[in-house]
C-alpha positions in Angstrom: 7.0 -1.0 -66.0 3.1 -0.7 -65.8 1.8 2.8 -65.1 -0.6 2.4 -62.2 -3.5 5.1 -61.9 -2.8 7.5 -59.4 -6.1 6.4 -57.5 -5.2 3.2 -57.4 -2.2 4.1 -55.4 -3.7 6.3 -53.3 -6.2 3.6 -52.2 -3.4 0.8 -51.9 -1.8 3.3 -49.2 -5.4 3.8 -47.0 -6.4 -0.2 -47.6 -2.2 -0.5 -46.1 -2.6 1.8 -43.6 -6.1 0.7 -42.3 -5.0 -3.1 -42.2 -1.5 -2.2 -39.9 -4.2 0.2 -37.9 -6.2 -2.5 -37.7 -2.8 -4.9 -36.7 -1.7 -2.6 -34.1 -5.4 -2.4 -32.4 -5.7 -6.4 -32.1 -1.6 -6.5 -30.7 -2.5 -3.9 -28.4 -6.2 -5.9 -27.0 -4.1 -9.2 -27.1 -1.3 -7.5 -25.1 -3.9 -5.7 -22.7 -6.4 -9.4 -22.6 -3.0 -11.0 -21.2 -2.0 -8.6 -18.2 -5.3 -8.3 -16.8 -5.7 -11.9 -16.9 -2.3 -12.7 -15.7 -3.3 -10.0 -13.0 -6.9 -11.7 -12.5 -4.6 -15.5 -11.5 -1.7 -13.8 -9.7 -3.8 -11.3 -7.6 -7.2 -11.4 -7.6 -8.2 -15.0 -7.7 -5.6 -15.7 -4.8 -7.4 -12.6 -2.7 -10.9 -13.9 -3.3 -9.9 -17.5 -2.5 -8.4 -16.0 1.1 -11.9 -14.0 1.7 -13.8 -17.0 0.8 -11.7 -19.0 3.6 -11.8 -16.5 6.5 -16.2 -16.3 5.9 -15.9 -19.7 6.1 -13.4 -19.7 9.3 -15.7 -16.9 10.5 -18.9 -18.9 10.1 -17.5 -22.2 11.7 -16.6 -20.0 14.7 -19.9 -18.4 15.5 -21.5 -21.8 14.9 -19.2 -23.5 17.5 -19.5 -21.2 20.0 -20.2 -22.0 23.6 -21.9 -18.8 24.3 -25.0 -19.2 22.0 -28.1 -20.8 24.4 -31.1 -21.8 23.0 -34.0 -19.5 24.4 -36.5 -21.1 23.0 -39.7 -22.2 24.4 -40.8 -25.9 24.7 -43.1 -27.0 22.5 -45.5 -28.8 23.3 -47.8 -31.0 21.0 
């Protein structure tokens, strides 16, 4: 069996545990980078889509409206 310097080991076991640091901090942003964009699609889009619709609804309704008269004055050229 080789004898390995004791330095070396010790820096095998920081280089292992900075890589599986470094593992667990990308599964963690992957896993975090999936809710909130399964939560942007599921709740948030379908909410801004509906408040988008009812401006639109709103602003169809005070355009159509029988109330409005036109107070201007005639022009005349």
């Amino acid at each position: 069996m080789k004898k390995v310097a004791k330095n070396s080991v010790l820096m095998e076991r920081l280089h292992k545990g900075f890589v599986l640091t470094c593992l667990g901090i990308t599964i963690y942003g992957m896993t975090e980078m999936g809710m909130r964009w399964y939560r942007y699609f599921t709740v948030l889009r379908p909410q801004i889509k509906e408040k988008e619709r009812l401006d639109k609804l709103q602003l169809l309704a005070e355009g159509s409206s029988d109330v409005l008269i036109d107070t201007a004055a005639n022009l005349k050229m």
